[in-house]
TORFI-50446 format. One record per atom (N, C-alpha, C, CB): residue in one letter; x, y, z. Coordinates in pm, whole numbers, padded with zeros to 5 digits, always signed. Glycine has a CB too. Layout:
BEGIN
aXYZ...
# end
This chain:
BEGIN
x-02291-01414-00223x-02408-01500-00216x-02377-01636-00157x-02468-01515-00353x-02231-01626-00112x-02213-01809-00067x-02240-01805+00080x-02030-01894-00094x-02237-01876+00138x-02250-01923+00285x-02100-01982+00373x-02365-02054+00275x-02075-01979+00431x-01960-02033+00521x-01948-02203+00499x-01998-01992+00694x-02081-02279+00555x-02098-02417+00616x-02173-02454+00476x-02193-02434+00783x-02104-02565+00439x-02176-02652+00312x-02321-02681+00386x-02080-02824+00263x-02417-02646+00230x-02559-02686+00297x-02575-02825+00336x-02676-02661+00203x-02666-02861+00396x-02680-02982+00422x-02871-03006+00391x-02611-03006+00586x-02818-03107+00290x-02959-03112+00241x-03055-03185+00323x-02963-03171+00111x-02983-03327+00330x-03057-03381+00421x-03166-03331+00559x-02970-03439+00454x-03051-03222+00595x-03128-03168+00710x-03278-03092+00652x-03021-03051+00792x-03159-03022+00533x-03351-02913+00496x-03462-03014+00442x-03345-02762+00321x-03412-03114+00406x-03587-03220+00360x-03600-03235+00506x-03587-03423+00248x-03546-03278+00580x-03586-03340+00747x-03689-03199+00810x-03395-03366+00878x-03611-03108+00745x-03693-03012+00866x-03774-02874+00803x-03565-02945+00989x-03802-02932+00639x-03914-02801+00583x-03994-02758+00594x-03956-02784+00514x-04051-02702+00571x-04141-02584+00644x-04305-02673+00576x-04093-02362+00563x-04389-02710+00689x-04552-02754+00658x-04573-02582+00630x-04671-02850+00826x-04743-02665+00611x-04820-02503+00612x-04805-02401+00682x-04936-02498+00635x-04785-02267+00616x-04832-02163+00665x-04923-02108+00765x-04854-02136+00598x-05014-02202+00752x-05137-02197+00847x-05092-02062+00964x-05159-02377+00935x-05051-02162+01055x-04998-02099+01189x-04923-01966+01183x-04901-02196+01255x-04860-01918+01056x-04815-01778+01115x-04881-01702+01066x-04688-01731+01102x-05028-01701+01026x-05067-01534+01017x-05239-01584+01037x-05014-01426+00822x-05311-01515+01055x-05462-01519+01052x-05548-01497+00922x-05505-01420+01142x-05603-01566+00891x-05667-01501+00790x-05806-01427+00819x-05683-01597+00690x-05821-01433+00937x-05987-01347+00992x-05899-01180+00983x-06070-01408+01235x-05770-01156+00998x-05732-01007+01032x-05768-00990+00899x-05571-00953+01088x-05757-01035+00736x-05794-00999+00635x-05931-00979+00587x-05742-01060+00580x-05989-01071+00629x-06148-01088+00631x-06206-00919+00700x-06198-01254+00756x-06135-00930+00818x-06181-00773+00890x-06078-00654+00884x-06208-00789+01060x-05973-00639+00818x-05930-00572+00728x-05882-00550+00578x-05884-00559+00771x-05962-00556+00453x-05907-00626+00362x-05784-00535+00290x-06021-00673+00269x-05758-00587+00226x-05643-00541+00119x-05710-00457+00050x-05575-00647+00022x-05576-00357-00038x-05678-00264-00142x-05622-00332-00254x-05666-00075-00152x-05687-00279-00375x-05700-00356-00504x-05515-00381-00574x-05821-00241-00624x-05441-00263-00515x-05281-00246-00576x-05201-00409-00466x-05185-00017-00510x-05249-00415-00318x-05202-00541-00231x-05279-00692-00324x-05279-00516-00033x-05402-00610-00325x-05424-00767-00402x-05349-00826-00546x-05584-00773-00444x-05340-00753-00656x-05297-00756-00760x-05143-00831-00743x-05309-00620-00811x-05039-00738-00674x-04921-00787-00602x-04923-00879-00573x-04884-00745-00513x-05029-00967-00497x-05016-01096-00404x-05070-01165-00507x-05094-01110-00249x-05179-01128-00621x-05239-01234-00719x-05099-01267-00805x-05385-01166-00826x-04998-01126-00824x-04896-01196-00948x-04801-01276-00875x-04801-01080-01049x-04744-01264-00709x-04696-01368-00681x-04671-01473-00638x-04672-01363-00673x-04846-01489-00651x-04865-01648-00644x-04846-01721-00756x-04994-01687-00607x-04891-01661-00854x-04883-01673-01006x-04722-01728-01048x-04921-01509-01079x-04624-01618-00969x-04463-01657-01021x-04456-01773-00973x-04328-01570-00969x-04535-01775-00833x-04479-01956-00749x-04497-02068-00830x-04578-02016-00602x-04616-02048-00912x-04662-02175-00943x-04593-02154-01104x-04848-02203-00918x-04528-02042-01133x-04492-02072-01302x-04381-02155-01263x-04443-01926-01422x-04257-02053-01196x-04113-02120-01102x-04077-02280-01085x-04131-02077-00938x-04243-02331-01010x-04227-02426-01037x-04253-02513-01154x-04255-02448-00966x-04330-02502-01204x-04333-02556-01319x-04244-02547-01428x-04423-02531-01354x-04177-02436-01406x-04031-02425-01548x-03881-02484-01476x-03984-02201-01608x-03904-02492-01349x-03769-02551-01303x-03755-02706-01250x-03722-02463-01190x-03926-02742-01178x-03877-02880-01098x-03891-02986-01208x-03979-02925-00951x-03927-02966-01342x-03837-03094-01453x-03704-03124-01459x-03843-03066-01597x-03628-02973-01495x-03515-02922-01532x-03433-03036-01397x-03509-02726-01527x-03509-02967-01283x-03421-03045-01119x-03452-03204-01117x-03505-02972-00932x-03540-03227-01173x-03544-03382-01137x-03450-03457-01225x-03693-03447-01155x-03379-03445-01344x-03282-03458-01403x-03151-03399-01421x-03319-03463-01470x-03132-03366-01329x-03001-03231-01267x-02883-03355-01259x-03041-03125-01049x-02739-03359-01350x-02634-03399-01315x-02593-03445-01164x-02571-03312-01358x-02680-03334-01064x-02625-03342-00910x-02699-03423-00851x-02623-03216-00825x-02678-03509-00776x-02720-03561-00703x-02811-03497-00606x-02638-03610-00670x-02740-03469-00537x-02783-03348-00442x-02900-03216-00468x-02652-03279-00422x-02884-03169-00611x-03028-03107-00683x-03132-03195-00720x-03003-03037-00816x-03138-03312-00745x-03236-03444-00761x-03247-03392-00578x-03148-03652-00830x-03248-03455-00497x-03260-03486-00388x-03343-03361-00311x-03129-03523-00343x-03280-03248-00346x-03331-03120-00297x-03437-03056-00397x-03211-03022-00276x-03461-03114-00508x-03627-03034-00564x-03722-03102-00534x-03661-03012-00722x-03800-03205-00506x-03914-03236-00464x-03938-03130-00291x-03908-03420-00459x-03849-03107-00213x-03905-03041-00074x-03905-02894-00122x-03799-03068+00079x-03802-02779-00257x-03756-02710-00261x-03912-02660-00310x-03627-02715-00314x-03937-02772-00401x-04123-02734-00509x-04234-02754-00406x-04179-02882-00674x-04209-02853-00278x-04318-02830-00214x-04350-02728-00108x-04338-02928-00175x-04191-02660-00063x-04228-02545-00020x-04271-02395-00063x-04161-02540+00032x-04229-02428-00236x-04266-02280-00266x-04457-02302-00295x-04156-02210-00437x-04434-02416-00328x-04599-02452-00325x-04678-02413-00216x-04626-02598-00328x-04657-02433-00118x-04693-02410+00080x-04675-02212+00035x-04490-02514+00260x-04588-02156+00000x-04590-01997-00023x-04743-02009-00138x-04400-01921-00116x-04706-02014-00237x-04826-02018-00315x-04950-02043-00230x-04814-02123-00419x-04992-02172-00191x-05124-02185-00084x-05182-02074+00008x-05092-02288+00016x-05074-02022+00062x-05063-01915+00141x-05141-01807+00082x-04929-01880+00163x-05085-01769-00011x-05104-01660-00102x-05224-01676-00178x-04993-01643-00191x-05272-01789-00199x-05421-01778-00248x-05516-01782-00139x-05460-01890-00343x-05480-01867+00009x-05583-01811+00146x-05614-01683+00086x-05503-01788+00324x-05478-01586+00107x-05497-01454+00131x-05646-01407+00025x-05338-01372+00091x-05555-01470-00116x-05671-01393-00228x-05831-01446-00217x-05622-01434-00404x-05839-01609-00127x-05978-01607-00141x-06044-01484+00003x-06032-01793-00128x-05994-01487+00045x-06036-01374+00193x-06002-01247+00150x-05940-01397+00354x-05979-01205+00034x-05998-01062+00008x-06139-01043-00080x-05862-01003-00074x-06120-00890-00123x-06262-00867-00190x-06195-00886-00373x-06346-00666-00135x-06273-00922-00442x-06263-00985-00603x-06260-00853-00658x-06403-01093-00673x-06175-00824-00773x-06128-00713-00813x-06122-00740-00960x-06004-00675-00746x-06174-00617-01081x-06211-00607-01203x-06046-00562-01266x-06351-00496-01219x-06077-00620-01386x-05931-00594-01490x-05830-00673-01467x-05857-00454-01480x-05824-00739-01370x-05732-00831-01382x-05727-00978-01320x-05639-00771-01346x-05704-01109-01431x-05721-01263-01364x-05614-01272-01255x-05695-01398-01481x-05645-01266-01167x-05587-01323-01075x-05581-01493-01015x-05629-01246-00999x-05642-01565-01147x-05588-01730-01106x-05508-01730-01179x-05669-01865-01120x-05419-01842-01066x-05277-01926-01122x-05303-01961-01271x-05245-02087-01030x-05161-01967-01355x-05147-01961-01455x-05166-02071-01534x-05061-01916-01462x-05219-02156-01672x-05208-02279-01716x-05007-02271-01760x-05343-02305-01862x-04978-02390-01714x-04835-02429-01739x-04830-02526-01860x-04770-02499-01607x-04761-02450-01966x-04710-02498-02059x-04589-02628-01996x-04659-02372-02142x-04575-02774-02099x-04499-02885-02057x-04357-02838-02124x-04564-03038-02109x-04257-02862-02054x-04107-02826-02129x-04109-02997-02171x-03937-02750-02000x-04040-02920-02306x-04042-03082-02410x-03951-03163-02314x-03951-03076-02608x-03921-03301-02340x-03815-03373-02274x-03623-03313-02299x-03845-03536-02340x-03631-03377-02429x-03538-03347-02500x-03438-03212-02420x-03610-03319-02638x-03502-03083-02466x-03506-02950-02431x-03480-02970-02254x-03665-02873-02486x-03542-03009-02154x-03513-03052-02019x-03396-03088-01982x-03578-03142-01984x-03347-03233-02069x-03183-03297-02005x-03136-03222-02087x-03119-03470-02014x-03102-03179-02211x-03024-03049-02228x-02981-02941-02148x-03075-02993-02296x-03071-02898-02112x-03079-02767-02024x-02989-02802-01947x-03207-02723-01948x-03069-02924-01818x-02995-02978-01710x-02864-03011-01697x-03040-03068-01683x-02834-03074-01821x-02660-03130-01818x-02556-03052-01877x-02635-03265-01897x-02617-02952-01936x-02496-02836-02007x-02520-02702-01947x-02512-02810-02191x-02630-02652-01867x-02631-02541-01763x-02609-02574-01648x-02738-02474-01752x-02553-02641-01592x-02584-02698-01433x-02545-02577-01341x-02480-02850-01383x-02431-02563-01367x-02344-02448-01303x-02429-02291-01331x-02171-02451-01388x-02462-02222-01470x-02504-02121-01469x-02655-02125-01430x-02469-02070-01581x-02729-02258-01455x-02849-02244-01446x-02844-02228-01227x-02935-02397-01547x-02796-02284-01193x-02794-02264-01043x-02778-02100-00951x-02669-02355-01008x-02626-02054-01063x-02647-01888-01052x-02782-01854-01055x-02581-01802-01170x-02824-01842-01212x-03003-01790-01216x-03108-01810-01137x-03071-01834-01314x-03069-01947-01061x-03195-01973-00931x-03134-01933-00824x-03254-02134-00894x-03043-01904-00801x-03012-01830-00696x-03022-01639-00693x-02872-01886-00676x-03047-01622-00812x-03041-01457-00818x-03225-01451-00840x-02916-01374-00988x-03277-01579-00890x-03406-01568-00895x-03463-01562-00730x-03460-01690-00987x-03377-01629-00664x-03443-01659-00552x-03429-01496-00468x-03367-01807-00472x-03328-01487-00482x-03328-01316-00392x-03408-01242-00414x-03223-01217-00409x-03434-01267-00603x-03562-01161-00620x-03660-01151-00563x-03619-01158-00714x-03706-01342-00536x-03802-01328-00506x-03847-01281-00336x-03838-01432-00558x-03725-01297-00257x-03716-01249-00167x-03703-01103-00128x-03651-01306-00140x-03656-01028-00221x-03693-00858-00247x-03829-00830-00279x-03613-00792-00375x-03899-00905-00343x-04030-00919-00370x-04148-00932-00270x-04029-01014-00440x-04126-01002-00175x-04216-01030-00068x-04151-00943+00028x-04232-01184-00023x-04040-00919+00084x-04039-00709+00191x-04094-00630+00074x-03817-00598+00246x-04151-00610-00021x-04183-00519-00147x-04346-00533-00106x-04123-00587-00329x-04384-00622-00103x-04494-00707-00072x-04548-00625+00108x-04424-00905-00073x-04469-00648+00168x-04511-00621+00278x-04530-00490+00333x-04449-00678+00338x-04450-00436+00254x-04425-00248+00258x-04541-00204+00184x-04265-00172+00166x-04586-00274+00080x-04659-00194-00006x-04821-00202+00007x-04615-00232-00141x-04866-00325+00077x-05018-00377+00147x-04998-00274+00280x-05032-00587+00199x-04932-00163+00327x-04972-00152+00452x-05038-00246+00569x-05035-00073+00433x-05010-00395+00539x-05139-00433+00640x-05020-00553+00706x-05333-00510+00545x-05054-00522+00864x-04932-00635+00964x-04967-00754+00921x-04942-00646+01153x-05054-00813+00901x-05067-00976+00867x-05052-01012+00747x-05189-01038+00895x-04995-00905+00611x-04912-00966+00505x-04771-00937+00555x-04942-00905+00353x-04760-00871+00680x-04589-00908+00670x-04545-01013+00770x-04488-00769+00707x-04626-01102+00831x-04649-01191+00881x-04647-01308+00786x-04747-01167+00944x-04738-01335+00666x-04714-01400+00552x-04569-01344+00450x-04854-01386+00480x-04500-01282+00478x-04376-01227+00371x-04277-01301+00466x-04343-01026+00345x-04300-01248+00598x-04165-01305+00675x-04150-01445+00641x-04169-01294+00842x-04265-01530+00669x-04276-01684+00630x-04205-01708+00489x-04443-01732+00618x-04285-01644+00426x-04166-01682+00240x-04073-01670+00278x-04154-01584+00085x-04021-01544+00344x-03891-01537+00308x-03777-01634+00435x-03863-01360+00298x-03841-01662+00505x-03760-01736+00584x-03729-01885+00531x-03823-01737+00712x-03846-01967+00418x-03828-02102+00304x-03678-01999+00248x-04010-02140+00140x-03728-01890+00173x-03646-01853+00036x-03505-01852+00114x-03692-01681-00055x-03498-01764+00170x-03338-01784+00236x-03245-01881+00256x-03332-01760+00344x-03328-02016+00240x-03246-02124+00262x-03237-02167+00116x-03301-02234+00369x-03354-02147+00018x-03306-02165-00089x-03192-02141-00164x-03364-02138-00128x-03201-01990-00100x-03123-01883-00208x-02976-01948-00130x-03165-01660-00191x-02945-02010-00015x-02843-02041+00008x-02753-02189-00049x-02863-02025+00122x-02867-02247-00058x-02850-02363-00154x-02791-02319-00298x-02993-02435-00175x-02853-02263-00382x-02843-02197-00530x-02686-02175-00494x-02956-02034-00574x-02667-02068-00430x-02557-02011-00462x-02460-02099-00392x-02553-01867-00428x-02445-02201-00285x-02329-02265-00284x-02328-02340-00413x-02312-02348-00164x-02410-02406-00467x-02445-02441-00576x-02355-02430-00678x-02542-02387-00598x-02395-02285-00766x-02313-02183-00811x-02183-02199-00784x-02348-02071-00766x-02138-02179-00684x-02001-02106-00649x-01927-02273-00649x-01996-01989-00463x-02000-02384-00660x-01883-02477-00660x-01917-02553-00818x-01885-02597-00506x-01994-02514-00894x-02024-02568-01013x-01945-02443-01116x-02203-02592-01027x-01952-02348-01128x-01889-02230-01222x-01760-02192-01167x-01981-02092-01230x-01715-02210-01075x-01557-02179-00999x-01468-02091-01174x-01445-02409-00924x-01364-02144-01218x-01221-02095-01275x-01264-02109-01428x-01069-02202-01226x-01292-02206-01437x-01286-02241-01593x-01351-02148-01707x-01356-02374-01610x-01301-02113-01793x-01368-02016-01867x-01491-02004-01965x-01290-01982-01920x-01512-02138-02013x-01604-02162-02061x-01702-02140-02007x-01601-02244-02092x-01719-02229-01880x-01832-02224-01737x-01891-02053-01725x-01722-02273-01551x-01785-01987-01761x-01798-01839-01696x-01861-01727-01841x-01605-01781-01626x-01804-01753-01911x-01880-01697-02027x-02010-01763-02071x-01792-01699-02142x-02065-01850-01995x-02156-01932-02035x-02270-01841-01888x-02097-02134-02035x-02239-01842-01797x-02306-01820-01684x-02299-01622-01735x-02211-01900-01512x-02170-01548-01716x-02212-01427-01772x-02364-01386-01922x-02062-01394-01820x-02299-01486-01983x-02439-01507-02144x-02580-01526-02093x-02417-01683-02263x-02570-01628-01993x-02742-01676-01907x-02772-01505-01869x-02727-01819-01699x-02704-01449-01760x-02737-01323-01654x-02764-01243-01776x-02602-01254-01533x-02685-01200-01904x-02671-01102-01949x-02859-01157-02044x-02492-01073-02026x-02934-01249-02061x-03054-01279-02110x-03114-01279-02074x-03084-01340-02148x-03117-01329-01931x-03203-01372-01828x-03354-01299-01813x-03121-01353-01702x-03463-01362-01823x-03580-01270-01784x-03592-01313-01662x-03714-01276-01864x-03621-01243-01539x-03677-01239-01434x-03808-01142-01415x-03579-01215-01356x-03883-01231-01275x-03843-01355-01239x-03882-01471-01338x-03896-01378-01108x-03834-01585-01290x-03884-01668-01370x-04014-01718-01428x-03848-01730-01337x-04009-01735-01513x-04205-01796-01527x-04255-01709-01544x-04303-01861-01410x-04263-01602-01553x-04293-01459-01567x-04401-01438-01717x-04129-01372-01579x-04281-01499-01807x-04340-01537-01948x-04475-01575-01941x-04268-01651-02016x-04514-01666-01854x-04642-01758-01920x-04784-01669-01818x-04616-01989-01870x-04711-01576-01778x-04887-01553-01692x-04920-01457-01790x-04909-01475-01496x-05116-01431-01758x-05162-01329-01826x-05098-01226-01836x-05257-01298-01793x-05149-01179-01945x-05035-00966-01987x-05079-00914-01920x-05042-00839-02137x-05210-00862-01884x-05251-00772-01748x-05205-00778-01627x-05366-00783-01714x-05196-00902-01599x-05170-00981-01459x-04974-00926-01431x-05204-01213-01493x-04927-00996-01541x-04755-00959-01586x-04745-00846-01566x-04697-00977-01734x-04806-00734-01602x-04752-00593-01634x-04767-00517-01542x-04803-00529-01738x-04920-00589-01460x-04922-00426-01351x-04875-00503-01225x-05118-00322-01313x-04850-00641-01170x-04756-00694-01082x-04632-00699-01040x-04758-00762-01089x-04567-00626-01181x-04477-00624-01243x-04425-00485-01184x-04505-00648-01383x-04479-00359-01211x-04468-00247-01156x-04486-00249-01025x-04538-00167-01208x-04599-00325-00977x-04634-00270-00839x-04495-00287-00776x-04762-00354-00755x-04466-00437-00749x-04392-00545-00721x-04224-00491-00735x-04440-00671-00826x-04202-00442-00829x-04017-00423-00874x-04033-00297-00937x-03929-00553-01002x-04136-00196-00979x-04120-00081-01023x-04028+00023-00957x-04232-00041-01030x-04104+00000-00806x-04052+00107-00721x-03941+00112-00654x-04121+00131-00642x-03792+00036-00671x-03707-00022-00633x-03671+00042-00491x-03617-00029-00730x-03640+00041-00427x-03508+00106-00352x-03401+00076-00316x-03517+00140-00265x-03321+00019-00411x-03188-00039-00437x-03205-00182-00391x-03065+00039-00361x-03254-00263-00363x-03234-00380-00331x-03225-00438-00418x-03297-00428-00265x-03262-00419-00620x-03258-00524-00712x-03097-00462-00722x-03381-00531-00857x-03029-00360-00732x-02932-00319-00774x-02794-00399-00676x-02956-00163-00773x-02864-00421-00527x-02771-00494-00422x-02794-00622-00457x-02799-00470-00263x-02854-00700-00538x-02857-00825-00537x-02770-00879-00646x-02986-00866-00543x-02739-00759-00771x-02665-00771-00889x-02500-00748-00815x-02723-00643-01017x-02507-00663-00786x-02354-00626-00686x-02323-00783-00588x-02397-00450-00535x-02419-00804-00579x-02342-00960-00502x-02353-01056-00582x-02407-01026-00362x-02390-01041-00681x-02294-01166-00822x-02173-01129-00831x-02341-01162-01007x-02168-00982-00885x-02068-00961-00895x-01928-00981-00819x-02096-00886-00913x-01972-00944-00674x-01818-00947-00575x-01894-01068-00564x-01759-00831-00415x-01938-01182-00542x-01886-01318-00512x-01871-01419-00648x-01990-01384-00403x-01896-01349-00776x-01860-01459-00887x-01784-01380-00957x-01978-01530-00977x-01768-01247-00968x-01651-01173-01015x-01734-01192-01197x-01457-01269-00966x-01860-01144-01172x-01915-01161-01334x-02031-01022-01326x-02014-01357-01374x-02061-01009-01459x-02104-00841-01484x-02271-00876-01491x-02026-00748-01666x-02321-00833-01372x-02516-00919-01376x-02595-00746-01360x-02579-01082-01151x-02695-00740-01446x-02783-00679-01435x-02926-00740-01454x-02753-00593-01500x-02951-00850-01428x-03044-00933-01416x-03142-00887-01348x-03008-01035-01373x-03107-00906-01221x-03223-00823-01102x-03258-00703-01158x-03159-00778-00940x-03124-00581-01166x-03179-00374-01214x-03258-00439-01375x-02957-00192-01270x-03286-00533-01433x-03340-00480-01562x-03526-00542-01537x-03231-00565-01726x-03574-00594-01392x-03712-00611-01388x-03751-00415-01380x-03763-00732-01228x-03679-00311-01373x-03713-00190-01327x-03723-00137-01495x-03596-00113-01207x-03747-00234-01580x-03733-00190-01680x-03929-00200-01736x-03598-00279-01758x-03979-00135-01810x-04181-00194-01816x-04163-00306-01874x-04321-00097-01925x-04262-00420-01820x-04303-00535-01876x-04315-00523-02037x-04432-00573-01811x-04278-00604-02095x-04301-00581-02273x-04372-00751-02259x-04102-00551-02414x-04479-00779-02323x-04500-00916-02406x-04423-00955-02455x-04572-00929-02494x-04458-01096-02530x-04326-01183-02546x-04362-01089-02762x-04350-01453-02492x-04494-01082-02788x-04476-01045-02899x-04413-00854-02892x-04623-01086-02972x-04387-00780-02795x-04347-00638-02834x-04211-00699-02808x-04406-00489-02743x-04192-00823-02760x-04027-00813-02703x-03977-00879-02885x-03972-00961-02506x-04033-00977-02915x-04007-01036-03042x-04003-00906-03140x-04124-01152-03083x-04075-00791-03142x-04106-00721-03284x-04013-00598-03272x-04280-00672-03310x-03942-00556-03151x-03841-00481-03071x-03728-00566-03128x-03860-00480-02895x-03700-00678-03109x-03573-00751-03109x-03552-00768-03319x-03603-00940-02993x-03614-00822-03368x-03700-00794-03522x-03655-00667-03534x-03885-00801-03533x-03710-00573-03502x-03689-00410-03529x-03532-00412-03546x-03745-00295-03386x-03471-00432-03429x-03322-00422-03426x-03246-00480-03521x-03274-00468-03318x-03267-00597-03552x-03192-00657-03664x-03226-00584-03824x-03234-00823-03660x-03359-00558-03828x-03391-00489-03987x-03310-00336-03945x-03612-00467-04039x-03299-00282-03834x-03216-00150-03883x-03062-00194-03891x-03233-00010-03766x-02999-00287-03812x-02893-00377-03831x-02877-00364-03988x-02925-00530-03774x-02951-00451-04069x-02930-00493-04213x-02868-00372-04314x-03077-00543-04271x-03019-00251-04252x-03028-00144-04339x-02890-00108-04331x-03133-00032-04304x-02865-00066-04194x-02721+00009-04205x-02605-00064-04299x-02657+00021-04050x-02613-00214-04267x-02526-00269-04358x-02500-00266-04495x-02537-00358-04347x-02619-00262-04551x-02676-00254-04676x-02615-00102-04752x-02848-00262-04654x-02683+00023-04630x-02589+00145-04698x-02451+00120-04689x-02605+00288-04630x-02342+00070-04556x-02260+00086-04547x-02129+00012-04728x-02271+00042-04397x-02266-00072-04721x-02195-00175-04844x-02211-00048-05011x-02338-00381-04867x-02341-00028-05018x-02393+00062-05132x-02354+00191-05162x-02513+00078-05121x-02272+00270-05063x-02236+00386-05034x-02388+00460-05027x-02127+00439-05140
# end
């Protein structure tokens, strides 16, 4: 996941990507629309853009690095410019039953909880935005394959040509913040081995979460599995982060009463093992 040539930030604020506008039409949608499975897809990942940002550009504006201060205000306004994009699309399609397709209300991350995060994850939290970012870049060719229609892969190429530079940032990132030390590394393995992806994921509607969720990363064809394999050979750490979105969406309460479950059969067993 590293790059050859240290990024250069400066350059990417100098030269980020304005609107979308210009690379795709939105009259080809108007006179061909999407079907209800393209729309849903494109409603949940506009939805991730705007959670993403909201759970990470606090975390970045108080980042140890210099250089991560410096690079999240252009990093949030381009995934924002993807998001914009992505709601053109949804107002020029046709309105579709069972599921909200507006952006999500964003819960505030306490302060406290923020420079924490920031100054004792720096290193693993950078891995996670960098394996977030591939996702999300597996996500939009997922996106484009799955709308059948040339002018969402006209809008995918655009994301993914921002994300690529992201995802290159993250991981030099990574690779010079987690290097040897062992702590750093059992700390960054512990993040991957928890990790929900993608990010922000948590806070959108359950309908919206679950069937975006499938459309989007259900149907894999190895690309979440190639994105875990390149943690691995370039950080030499054990990630199934990406292969476990192929797993069904659970709520945060089936994931809580699942996790609950586990510990009360935990006890029981203990309990016989102690009682004969």
């Amino acid at each position: 996941m590293g790059i050859a040539e240290p990024f250069d930030v400066e350059s990417y604020t100098r030269s980020a990507h304005g609107s979308l506008h210009d690379r795709f039409s939105l009259r080809e949608f108007e006179d061909t629309p999407l079907d209800r499975e393209a729309i849903v897809a494109t409603a949940y990942l506009r939805a991730v853009e705007h959670a993403v940002i909201a759970r990470v550009l606090p975390i970045a504006r108080v980042h140890p690095d210099c250089r991560v201060r410096a690079f999240a205000p252009t990093w949030a306004a381009e995934r924002h410019r993807i998001a914009d994009a992505l709601g053109e699309v949804l107002a020029a399609s046709p309105q579709i039953r069972g599921v909200d397709t507006r952006p999500p209300e964003q819960a505030a991350i306490r302060r406290g909880l923020r420079d924490r995060v920031a100054g004792l994850l720096a290193g693993p939290l950078a891995l996670a935005l960098a394996v977030d970012t591939h996702v999300a870049i597996h996500a939009y060719r997922r996106l484009a394959r799955l709308s059948l229609h040339p002018e969402m892969e006209r809008v995918a190429e655009a994301a993914i040509a921002i994300l690529e530079r992201q995802a290159d940032f993250f991981g030099e990132l990574a690779a010079g913040a987690i290097g040897r030390p062992l702590a750093g590394r059992i700390v960054a393995a512990t993040l991957l081995g928890v990790l929900r992806l993608p990010l922000g994921e948590a806070t959108l509607p359950e309908p919206l979460a679950r069937e975006g969720r499938e459309l989007v990363h259900g149907r894999d064809d190895g690309g979440l599995e190639r994105i875990d394999a390149g943690v691995t050979g370039a950080f030499a750490l054990p990630c199934t982060a990406a292969r476990r979105l192929l797993q069904p969406h659970r709520s945060v309460a089936v994931r809580l009463a699942r996790r609950a479950g586990r510990l009360g059969a935990d006890v029981e067993a203990g309990v016989r093992g102690l009682l004969g």
